[in-house]
ROMI-302235 format. One record per residue (C-alpha): z, y, x; residue in one letter; residue number from 1. Coordinates in pm, whole numbers, plus 32768, in hexadecimal, padded with zeros to 4 digits. Layout:
! ROMI-302235
{up=Z | north=Y | east=X | nunu=A | torvex=NUM}
...
! end
This chain:
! ROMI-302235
{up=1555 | north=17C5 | east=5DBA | nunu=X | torvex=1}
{up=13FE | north=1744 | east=5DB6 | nunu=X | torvex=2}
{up=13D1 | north=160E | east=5CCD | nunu=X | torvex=3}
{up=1393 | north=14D6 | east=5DC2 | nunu=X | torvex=4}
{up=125E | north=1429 | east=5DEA | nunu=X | torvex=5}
{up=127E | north=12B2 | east=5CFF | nunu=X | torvex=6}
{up=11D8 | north=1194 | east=5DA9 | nunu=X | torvex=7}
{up=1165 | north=1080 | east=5D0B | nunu=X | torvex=8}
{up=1159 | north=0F69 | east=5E56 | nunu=X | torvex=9}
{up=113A | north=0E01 | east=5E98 | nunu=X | torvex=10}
{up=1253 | north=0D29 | east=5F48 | nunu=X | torvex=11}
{up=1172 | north=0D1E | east=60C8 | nunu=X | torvex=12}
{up=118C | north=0EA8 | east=60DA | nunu=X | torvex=13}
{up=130F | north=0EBB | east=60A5 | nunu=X | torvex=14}
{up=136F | north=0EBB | east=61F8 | nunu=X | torvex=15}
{up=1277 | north=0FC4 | east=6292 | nunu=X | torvex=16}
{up=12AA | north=1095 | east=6145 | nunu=X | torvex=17}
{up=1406 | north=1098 | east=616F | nunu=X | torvex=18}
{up=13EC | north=10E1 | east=62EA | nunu=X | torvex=19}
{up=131F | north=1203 | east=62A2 | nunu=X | torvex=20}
{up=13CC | north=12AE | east=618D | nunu=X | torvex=21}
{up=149E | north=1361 | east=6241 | nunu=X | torvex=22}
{up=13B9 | north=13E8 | east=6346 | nunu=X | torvex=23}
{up=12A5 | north=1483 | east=6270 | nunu=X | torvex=24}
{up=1390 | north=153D | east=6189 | nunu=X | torvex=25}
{up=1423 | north=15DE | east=62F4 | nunu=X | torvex=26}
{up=12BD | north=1627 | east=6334 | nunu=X | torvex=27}
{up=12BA | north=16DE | east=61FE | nunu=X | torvex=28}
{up=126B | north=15C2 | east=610B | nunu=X | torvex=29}
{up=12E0 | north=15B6 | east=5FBD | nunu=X | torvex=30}
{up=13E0 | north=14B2 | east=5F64 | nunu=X | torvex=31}
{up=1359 | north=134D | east=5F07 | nunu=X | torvex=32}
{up=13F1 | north=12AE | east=5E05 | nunu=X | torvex=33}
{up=1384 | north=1130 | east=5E38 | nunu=X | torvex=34}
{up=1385 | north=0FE2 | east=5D84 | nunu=X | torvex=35}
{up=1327 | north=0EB4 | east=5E09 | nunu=X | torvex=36}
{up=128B | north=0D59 | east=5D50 | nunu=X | torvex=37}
{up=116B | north=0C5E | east=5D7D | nunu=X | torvex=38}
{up=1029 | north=0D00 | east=5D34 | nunu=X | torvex=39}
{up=0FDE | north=0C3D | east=5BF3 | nunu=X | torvex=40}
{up=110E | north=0CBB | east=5B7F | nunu=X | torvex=41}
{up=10CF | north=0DD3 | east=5BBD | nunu=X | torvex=42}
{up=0F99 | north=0DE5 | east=5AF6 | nunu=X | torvex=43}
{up=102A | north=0D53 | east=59C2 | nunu=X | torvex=44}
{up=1150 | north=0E85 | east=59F2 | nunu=X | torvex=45}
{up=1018 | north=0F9D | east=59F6 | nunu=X | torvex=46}
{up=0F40 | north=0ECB | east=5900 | nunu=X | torvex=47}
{up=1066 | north=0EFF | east=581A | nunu=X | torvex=48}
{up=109D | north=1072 | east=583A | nunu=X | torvex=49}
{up=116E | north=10AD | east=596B | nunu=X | torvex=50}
{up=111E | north=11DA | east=5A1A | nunu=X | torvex=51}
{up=1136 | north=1220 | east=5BA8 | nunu=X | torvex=52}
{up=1091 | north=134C | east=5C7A | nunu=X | torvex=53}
{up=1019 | north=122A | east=5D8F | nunu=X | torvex=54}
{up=0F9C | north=10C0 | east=5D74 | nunu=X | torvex=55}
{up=0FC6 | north=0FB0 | east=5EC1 | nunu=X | torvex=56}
{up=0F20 | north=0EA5 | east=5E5A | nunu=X | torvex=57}
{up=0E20 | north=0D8C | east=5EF9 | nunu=X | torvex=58}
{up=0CF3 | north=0E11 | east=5EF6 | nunu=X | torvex=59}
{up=0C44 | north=0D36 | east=5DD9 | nunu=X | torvex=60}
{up=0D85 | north=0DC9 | east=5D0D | nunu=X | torvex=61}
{up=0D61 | north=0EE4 | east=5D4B | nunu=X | torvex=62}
{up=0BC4 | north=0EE1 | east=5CE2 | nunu=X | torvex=63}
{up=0C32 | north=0E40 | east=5BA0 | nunu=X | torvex=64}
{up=0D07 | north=0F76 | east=5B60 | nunu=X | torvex=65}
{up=0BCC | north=1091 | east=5BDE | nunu=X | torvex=66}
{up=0ACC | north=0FC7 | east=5B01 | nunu=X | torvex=67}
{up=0BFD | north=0FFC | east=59DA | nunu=X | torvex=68}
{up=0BFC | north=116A | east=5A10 | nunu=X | torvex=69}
{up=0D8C | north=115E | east=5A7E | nunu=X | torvex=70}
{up=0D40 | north=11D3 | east=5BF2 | nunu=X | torvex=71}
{up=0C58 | north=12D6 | east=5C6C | nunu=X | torvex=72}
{up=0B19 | north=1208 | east=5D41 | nunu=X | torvex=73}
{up=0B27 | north=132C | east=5E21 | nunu=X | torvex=74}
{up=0C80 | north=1337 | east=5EA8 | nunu=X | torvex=75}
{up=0C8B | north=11C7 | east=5F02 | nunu=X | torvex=76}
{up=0CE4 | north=1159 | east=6065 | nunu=X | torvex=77}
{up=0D06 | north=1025 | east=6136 | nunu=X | torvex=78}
{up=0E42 | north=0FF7 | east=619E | nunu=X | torvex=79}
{up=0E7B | north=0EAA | east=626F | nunu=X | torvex=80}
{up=0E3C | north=0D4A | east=629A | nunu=X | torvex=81}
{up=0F20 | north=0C33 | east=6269 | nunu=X | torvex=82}
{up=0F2C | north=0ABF | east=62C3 | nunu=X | torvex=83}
{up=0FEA | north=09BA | east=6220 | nunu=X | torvex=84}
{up=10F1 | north=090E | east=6307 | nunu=X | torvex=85}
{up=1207 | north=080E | east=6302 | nunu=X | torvex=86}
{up=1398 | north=086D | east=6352 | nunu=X | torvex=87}
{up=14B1 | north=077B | east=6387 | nunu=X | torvex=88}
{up=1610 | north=07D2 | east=6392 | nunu=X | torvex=89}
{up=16AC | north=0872 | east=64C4 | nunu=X | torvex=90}
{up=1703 | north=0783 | east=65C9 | nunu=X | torvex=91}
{up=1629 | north=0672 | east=654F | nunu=X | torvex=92}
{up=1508 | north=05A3 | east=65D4 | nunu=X | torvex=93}
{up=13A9 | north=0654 | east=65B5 | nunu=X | torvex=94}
{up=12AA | north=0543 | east=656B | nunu=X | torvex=95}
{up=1135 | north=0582 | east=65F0 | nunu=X | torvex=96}
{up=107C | north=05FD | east=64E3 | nunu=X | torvex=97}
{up=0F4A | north=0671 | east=65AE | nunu=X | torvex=98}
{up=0E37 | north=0587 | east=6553 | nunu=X | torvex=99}
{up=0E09 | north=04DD | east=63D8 | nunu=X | torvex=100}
{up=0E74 | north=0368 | east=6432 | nunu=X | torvex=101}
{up=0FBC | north=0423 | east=64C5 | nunu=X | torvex=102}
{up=1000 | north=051E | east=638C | nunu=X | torvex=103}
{up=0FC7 | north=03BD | east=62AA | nunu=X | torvex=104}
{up=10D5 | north=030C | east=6385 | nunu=X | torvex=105}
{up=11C2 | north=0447 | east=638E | nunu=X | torvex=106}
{up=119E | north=0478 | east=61E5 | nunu=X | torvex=107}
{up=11E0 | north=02FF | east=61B4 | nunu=X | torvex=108}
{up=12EC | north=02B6 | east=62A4 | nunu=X | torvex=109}
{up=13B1 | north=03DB | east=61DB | nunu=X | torvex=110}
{up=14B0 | north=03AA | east=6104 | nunu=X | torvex=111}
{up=1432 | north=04BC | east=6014 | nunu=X | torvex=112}
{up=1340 | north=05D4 | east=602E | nunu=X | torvex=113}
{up=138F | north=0704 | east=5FA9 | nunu=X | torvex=114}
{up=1268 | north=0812 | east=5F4B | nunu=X | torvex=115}
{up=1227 | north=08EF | east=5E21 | nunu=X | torvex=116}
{up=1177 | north=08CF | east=5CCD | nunu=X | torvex=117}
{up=10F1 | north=0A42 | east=5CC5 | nunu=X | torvex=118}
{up=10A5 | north=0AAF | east=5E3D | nunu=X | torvex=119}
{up=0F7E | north=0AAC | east=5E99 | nunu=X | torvex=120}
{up=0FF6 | north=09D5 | east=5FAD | nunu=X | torvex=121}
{up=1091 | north=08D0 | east=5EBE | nunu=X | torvex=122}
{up=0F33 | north=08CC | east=5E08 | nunu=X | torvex=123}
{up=0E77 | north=085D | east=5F5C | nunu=X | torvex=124}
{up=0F7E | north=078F | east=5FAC | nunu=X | torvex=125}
{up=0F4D | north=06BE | east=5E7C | nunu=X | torvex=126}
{up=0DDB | north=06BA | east=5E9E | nunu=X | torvex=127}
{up=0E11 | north=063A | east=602F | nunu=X | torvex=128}
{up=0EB8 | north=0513 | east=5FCA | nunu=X | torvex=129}
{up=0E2B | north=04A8 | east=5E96 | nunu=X | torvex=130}
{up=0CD2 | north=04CA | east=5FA6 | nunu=X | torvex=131}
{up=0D85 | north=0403 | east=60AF | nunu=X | torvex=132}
{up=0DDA | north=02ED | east=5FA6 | nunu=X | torvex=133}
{up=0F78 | north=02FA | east=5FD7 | nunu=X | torvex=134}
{up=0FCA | north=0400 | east=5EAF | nunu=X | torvex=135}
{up=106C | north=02C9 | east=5DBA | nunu=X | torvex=136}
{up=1120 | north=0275 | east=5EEA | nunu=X | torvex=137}
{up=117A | north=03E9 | east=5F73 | nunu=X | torvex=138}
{up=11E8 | north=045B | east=5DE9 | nunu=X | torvex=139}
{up=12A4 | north=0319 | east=5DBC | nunu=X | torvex=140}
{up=13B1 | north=03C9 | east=5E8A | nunu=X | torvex=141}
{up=1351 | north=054F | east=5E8B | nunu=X | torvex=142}
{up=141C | north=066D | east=5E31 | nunu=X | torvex=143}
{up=1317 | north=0745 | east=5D82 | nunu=X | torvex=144}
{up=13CE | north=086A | east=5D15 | nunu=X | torvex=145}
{up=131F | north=0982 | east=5C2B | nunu=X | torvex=146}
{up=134F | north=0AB8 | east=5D1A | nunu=X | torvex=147}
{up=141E | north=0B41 | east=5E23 | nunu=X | torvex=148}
{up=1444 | north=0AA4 | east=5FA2 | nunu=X | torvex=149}
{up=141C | north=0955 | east=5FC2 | nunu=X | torvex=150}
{up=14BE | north=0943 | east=6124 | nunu=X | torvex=151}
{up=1625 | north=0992 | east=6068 | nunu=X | torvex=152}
{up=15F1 | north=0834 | east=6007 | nunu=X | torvex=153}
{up=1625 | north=07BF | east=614F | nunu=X | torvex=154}
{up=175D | north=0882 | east=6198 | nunu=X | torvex=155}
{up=17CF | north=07EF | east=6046 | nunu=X | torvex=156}
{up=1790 | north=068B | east=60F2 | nunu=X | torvex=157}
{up=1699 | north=061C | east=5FD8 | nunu=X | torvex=158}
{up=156B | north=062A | east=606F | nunu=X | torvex=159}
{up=14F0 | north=05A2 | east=61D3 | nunu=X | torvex=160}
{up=13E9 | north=069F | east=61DC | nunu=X | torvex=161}
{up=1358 | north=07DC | east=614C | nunu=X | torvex=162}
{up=1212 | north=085D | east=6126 | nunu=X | torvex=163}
{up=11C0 | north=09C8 | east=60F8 | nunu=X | torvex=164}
{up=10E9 | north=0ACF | east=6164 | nunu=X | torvex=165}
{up=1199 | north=0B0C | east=62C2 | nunu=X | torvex=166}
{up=11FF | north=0C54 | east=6268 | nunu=X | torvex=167}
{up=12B5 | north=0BEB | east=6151 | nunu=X | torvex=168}
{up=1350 | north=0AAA | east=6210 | nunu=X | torvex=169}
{up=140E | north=0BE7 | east=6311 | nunu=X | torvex=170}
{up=14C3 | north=0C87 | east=61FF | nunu=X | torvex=171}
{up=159A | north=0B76 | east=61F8 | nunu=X | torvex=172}
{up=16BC | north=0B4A | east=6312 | nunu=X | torvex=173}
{up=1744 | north=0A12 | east=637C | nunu=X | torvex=174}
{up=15C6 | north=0995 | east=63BD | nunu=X | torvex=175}
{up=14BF | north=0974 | east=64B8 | nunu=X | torvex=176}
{up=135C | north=0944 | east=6466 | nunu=X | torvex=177}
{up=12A2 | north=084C | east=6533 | nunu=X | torvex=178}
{up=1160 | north=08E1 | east=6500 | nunu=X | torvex=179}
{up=0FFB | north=08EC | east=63F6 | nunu=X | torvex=180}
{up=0F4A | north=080B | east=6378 | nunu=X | torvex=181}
{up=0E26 | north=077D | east=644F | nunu=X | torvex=182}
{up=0D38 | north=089B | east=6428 | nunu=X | torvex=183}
{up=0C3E | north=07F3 | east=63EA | nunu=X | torvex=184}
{up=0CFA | north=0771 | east=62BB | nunu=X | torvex=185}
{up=0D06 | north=08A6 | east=6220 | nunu=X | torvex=186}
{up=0C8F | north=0A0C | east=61BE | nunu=X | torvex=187}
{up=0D5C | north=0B25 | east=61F3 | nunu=X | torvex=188}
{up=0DC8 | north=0C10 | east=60D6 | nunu=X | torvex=189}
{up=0D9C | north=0D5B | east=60F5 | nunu=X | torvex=190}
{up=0E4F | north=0E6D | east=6050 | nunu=X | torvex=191}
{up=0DD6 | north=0FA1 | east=5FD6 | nunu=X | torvex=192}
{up=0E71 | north=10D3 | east=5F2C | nunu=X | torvex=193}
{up=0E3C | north=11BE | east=5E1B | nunu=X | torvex=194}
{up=0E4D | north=12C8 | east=5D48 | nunu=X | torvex=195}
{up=0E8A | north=12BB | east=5BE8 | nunu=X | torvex=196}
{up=0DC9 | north=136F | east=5AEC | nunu=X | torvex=197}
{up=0EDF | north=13D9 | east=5A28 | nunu=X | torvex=198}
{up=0FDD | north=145A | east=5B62 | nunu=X | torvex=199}
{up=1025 | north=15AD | east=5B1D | nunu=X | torvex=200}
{up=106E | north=15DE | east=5C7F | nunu=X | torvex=201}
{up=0EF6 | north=15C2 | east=5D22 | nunu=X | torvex=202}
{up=0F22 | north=165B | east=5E44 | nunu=X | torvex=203}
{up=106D | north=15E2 | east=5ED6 | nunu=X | torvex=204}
{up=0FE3 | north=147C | east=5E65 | nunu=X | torvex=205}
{up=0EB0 | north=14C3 | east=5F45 | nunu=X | torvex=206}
{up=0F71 | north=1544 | east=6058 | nunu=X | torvex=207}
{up=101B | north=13F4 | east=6036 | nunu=X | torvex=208}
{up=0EF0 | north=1351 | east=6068 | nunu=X | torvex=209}
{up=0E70 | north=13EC | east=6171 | nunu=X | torvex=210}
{up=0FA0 | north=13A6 | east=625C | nunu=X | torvex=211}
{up=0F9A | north=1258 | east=61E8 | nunu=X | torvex=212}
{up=0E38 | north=1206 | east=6271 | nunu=X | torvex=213}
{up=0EA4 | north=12F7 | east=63A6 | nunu=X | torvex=214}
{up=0EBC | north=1260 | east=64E9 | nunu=X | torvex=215}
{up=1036 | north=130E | east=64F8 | nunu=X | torvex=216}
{up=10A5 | north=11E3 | east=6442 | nunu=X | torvex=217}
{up=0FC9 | north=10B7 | east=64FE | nunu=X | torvex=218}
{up=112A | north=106C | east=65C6 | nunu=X | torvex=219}
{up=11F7 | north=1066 | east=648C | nunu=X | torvex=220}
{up=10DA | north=0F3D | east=63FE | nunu=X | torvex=221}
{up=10E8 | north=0E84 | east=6527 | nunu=X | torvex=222}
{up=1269 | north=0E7C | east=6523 | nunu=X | torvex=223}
{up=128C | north=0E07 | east=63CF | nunu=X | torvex=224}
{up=1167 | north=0CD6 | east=640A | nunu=X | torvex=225}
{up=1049 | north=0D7D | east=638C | nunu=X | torvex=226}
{up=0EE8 | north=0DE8 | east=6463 | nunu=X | torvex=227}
{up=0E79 | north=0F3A | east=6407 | nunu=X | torvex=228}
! end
């Protein structure tokens, strides 16, 4: 059997990776084998010597890696576009979080915030509050956790709310996600894939790729919370 195609991805592609998986290899794909982590994690893993055929990262990751020499410039594809958004947990009030002086009411009225140290969604969410003047007040009371889903500290009843890219906040049952961030609050990431320069299996890796910036999987994206 042909050796399976290792993916390097960050947390927001999970769900549509996942999704997928099982559709390209009836297609004729080769077997992904995938791993999933925060993008600056992910770096540190491939900064460090760990290997992988294909790279999802955000985009400015995954430059950091090209300019390294660690992925091939040419094989690199845009993926999707995510917004942040907030989640409560199932069955409970959604506060309006569609204009600033709303999303400052909604953070402080919390009992605790939960969002990550290492997502890139974590590191604009900490940059958004410190800007709106309420982070001492907002991290007086957060849940910042390292990595993983912060929405599985709602379900766990220690956190109010959760903030994550929106893709990442649907992994988690026992939620619902009330919606992004005001837009005009905040840039969304993109996330592009890969090649490394080391895979030994170029082609499947680029057949990857190609399906994964194919329109066959646009429906896939949008299911899981992400624009293609």
């Amino acid at each position: 059997m042909d050796e399976p195609v290792r993916v390097l991805s960050t947390l927001a592609l999970k769900g549509a990776v996942s999704s997928l998986a099982g559709q390209y290899v009836a297609g004729g794909g080769a077997r992904i084998d995938a791993d999933f982590a925060p993008t600056l994690a992910l770096l540190d893993r491939l900064r460090a010597g760990e290997t992988a055929d294909v790279v999802i990262l955000t985009r400015e990751g995954l430059d950091e890696v090209v300019r390294e020499g660690r992925v091939v410039a040419e094989s690199c594809v845009d993926l999707a576009r995510s917004y942040v958004g907030l989640a409560v947990r199932a069955g409970e009030a959604h506060p309006d979080i569609s204009t600033e002086p709303a999303l400052r009411a909604a953070l402080l009225g919390a009992r605790a915030v939960a969002y990550s140290r290492l997502g890139a969604s974590g590191i604009l969410f900490a940059k958004l509050i410190e800007r709106m003047g309420i982070a001492s007040d907002v991290n007086a009371h957060a849940v910042i956790i390292p990595q993983g889903f912060t929405a599985e500290r709602l379900v766990a009843g220690e956190a109010d709310l959760a903030v994550q890219q929106i893709s990442e906040l649907k992994q988690v049952a026992g939620i619902e996600v009330i919606g992004p961030l005001p837009h005009q609050l905040q840039t969304p990431a993109v996330f592009s894939a890969g090649r490394m320069a080391a895979s030994p299996r170029a082609a499947q890796s680029d057949r990857l790729l190609r399906y994964l910036a194919s329109p066959e999987v646009a429906p896939a994206l949008r299911e899981s919370g992400l624009d293609p």
